[in-house]
Residue, then its C-alpha position, 0 to 999 in steps of 0.5 A: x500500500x505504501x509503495x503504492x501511495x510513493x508511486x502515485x506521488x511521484x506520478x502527481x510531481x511528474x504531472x505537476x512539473x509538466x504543467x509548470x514547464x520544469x519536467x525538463x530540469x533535474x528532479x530537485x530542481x523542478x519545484x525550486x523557487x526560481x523554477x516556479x517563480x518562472x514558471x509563473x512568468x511564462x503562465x503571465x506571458x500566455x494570460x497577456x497574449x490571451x488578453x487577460x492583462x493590459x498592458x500600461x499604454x493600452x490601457x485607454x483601449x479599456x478606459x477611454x478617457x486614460x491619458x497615456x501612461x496613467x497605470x502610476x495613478x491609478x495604482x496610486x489614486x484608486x489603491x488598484x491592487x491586481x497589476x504586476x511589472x515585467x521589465x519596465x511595463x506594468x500590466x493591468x488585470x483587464x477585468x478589473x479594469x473593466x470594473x474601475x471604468x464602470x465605477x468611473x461611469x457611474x460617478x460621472x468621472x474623465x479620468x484624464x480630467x480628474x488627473x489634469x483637476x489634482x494637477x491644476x490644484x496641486x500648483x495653484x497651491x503651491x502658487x498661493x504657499x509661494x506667495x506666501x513664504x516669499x517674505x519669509x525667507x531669510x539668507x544665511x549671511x547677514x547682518x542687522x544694524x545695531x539701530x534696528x529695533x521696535x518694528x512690527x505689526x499686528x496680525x493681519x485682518x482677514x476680509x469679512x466673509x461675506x465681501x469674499x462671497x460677493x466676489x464669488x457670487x459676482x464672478x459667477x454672475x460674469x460666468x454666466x452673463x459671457x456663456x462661458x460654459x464652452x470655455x472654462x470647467x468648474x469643480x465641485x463649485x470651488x475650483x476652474x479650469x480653462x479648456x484646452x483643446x491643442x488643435x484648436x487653442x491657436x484658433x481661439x481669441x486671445x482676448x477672449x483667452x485672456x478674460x477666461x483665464x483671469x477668471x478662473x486665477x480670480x474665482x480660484x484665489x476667491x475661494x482660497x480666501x474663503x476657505x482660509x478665512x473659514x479655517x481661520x475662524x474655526x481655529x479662533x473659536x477653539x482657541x476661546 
């Protein structure tokens, strides 16, 4: 019985070192971890011909609104977890891909949109810091006069919030006089973006350009202001 247990042991390895593609190396080897490590590869190479993984630059043939090359931010962005890299590519499961587009859909969301929005945030707040620590900054080599002294001011008064939301309210009124819907995206009613279009761009007014574009840096800066003024005044009440 047990002789016959060992011999259908050794068929099942057989069977199993034919399937992984290592029946050719030596009996020790066949189940090393470098063999099945390989032997995972080449399962990859045959599920990527079969179309079962995407690869990063196509992944716009399964989203259509992906940029080129947008697998870091999905990876990122939406913690997608069933992708691998071979080489310098990353490959996608395009089932779940699939899935994430109909997410997408559902929420009413381009991604290539969202990505350029994160993006247009990220340096209009670095713009604002800039602005900010501008006065800040200090040289390493100095020297203060001895005569230098009793200079200060108090802390800055912040506009009342409602001055802030006239503006707003004004500049919106503008939007909406100008119809310039076709030109400029605005988000979640706090931030804007002009429309780029690079076929088209150079066949646009300049003037018309211009005006689109000041409004936004004025409608985004306005609402800055008010959140800032917001988060001033919850900290003041805190600290009652």
């Amino acid at each position: 019985m047990e002789t016959q247990v060992l011999e259908e042991v050794k068929q099942i390895r057989k069977l199993l070192a034919k399937l992984v593609g290592t029946s050719d190396l030596p009996v020790r080897k066949q189940f090393s971890i470098e063999a099945i490590q390989k032997a995972a590869l080449e399962f990859k190479k045959l599920e990527i011909q079969r179309g079962e993984w995407i690869e990063e630059h196509n992944i716009s043939n399964v989203i259509r609104s992906a940029p080129y090359y947008s697998g870091k931010f999905i990876i990122e962005k939406f913690v997608f977890k069933n992708y691998f890299k071979h080489g310098r590519y990353f490959y996608f499961k395009k089932k779940d891909l699939l899935a994430l587009k109909n997410e997408l859909k559902k929420k009413n969301v381009h991604l290539s949109r969202y990505m350029e929005l994160l993006d247009d945030q990220e340096k209009f707040k670095k713009k604002i810091d800039s602005l900010k620590s501008s006065g800040e900054r200090r040289g390493r080599r100095f020297k203060i006069p001895d005569e230098l002294k009793d200079i200060t001011t108090a802390p800055y008064s912040s506009p009342s919030e409602e001055i802030v939301q006239n503006h707003i309210a004004d500049l919106k009124e503008q939007f909406k006089k100008n119809n310039w819907y076709e030109y400029i995206d605005v988000y979640h009613d706090s931030h804007a973006m002009f429309k780029f279009e690079y076929y088209f761009d150079r066949y646009l007014d300049s003037g018309l350009k211009k005006q689109c574009k000041k409004w936004c840096d004025d409608f985004n800066y306005a609402n800055y202001a008010l959140k800032e003024i917001k988060k001033s005044k919850i900290s003041s009440n805190s600290n009652v």
